[in-house]
C-alpha positions, 0 to 999 in steps of 0.5 A: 027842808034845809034851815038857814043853818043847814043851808049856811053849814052847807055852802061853808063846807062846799067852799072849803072842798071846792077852794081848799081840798080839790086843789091839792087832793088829786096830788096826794091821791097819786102819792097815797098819802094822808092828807095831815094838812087838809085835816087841820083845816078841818079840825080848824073850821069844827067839822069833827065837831059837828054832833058834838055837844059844846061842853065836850068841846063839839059845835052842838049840832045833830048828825043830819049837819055831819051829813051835809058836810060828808056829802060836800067833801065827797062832791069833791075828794072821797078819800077826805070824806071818808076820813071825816065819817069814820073820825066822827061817826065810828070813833066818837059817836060811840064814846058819846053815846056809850061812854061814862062822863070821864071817857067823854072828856078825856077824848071828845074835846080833842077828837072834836078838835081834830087833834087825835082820831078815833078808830072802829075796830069791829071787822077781823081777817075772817069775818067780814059781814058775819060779825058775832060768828066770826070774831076771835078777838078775845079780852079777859081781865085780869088784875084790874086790867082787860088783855086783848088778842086778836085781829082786826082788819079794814081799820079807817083812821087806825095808823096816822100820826094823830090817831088817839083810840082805837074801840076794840069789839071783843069776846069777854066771855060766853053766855049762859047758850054758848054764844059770845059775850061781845064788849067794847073797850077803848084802846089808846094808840101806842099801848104795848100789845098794839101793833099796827100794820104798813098801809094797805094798797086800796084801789080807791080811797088812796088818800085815806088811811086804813091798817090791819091792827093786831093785839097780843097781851094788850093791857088797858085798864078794866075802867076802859071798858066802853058802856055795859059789858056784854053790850058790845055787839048791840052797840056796834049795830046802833053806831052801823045804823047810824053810820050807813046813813053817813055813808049814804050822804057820801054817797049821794055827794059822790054821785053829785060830783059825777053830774057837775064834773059830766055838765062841765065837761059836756059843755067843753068837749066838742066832736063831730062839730059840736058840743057833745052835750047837744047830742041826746044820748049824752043828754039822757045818760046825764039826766039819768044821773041826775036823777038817781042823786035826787032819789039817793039825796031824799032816801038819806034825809028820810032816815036821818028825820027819823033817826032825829026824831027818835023813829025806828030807822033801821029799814030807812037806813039801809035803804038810803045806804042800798040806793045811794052806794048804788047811784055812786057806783052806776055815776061813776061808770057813767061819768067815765064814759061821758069823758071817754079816755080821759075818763080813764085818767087819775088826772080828772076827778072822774077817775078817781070817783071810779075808782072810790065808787065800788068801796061805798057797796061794801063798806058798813054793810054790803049790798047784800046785807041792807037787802037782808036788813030790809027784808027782815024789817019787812017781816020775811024770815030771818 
């Protein structure tokens, strides 16, 4: 159940998606470009402070509060969303969960702020899912520094004016067995070595940013290494865990969407005499949708009481992720068809939920990956 503070954070967030973010976002969609402004309201409202604690400048409040704000602003424009999720769960979460007290108060306050961004550069070129196997970033110190190489790809947040830091998943050496020995360590935007790449052209998300980042002789000092050396790797899957069940919450906001935009529009839309919301088949298409936003909605509050709780959720999250990028994908489509042609439109947000539904089955972790996740959590082997 939602406590009076939840329910209050909710409608707030709602408001500003319905009043602030839909007027203009469809404009800035089409232009592909980062929505600077939106973002400073945002940063002015505390959203990218929600699971931050005051005295790093933050609202105080748990993640379960960043994910009912996700799953607002996505009822409205994924794009923004997105760039909230991967602001506060990839880029300060690990600083907060990992970091020493001065990392955490030279970036937390401003990042809370919505001053600068923070970035999670995990996935390369030629890894995608095969993370530990397929890294090639290197970092090796020297003279009190550590020297990057490397590659990294499918970065949120990495190339906007108000980027701030960027954390590096690295290989600082290899174990006793020969496998890599992977490290964080936090990059600021505009050291020498960093170069950040033009923007992709997504098919979704179009209002986001997202760049290929490149290191060649990246000079950042030794104290900038983010937690225990060696604890890289390990820290990543607990920060994707927890970021699958913000994903999931875009999700299932998404997927919301896609039933109030269908209601509204099956109301108006008349054919053959009638409004086409009296016909069943339209009926049952909508309830369908309906329902897979209740399952999606109940599997990612279910993760997050357990992450709250400090239950094992694992399992949970990658079922909440699994279900609701699911429900996203298959609204989505539905949606499309109860708009018919003008489904098909940039114009109307259906088209835009089409179009940024299919990212939200890749993105921390594939479908096919949370499918793994679940059957080894079950016990089946690895």
């Amino acid at each position: 159940m939602l406590n009076d503070e939840h329910v209050e954070l909710r409608k707030s967030v709602e408001e500003f998606a319905r009043e602030v973010v839909a007027p203009v976002i469809g404009d800035y969609y089409e232009r592909c470009e980062f929505p600077y402004d939106i973002v400073r309201k945002m940063g002015a409202m505390g959203l990218f402070g929600l699971p931050v604690p005051e005295e790093y400048g933050g609202m105080g409040g748990d993640y379960f509060v960043l994910c009912l704000a996700l799953e607002e602003l996505a009822r409205v424009d994924s794009s923004v969303a997105i760039t909230l999720e991967a602001a506060v769960s990839l880029g300060e979460m690990p600083i907060l969960r990992f970091g020493t007290d001065a990392q955490k108060q030279r970036w937390l306050p401003k990042m809370a702020a919505g001053e600068i961004l923070g970035a999670f550069g995990l996935t390369e070129p030629g890894g995608g899912s095969d993370v530990p196997g397929g890294m090639r970033t290197t970092a090796v110190l020297d003279g009190g520094e550590w020297v990057i190489n490397g590659s990294k790809a499918f970065i949120t947040n990495s190339g906007t004016d108000i980027t701030g830091v960027v954390a590096v998943a690295a290989i600082t050496g290899r174990r006793q067995d020969g496998r890599p020995e992977i490290s964080t360590i936090l990059v600021p935007s505009g050291t020498p070595g960093l170069t950040v790449s033009e923007k992709y052209s997504k098919v979704g998300w179009s209002a986001s940013d997202t760049r290929e980042l490149s290191f060649a002789g990246c000079r950042v000092p030794e104290e900038n290494l983010l937690g225990e050396r060696g604890r890289g790797y390990a820290q990543f899957l607990q920060t994707l865990d927890e970021g699958r069940v913000a994903i999931a919450a875009l999700s299932v906001g998404l997927a919301q969407g896609c039933v109030d935009e269908s209601l509204r529009y099956a109301r108006e839309r008349r054919a053959f005499g009638q409004e086409i919301g009296r016909y069943q088949s339209m009926q049952f298409k909508i309830a369908d949708m309906e329902a897979r936003v209740h399952t999606a909605r109940l599997a990612y509050y279910h993760a997050a009481e357990r992450m709250l709780a400090g239950l094992p959720f694992k399992k949970e999250a990658a079922i909440a992720k699994l279900v609701s990028s699911n429900a996203a994908m298959d609204n989505a489509r539905d949606a499309t068809q109860v708009f018919g042609g003008y489904g098909f439109m940039n114009e109307f947000p259906v088209g835009r939920f089409y179009r940024d539904a299919k990212i939200l089955e890749i993105g921390e972790g594939t479908s096919e990956v949370q499918r793994m996740l679940i059957a080894r959590e079950l016990g089946l082997p690895a």
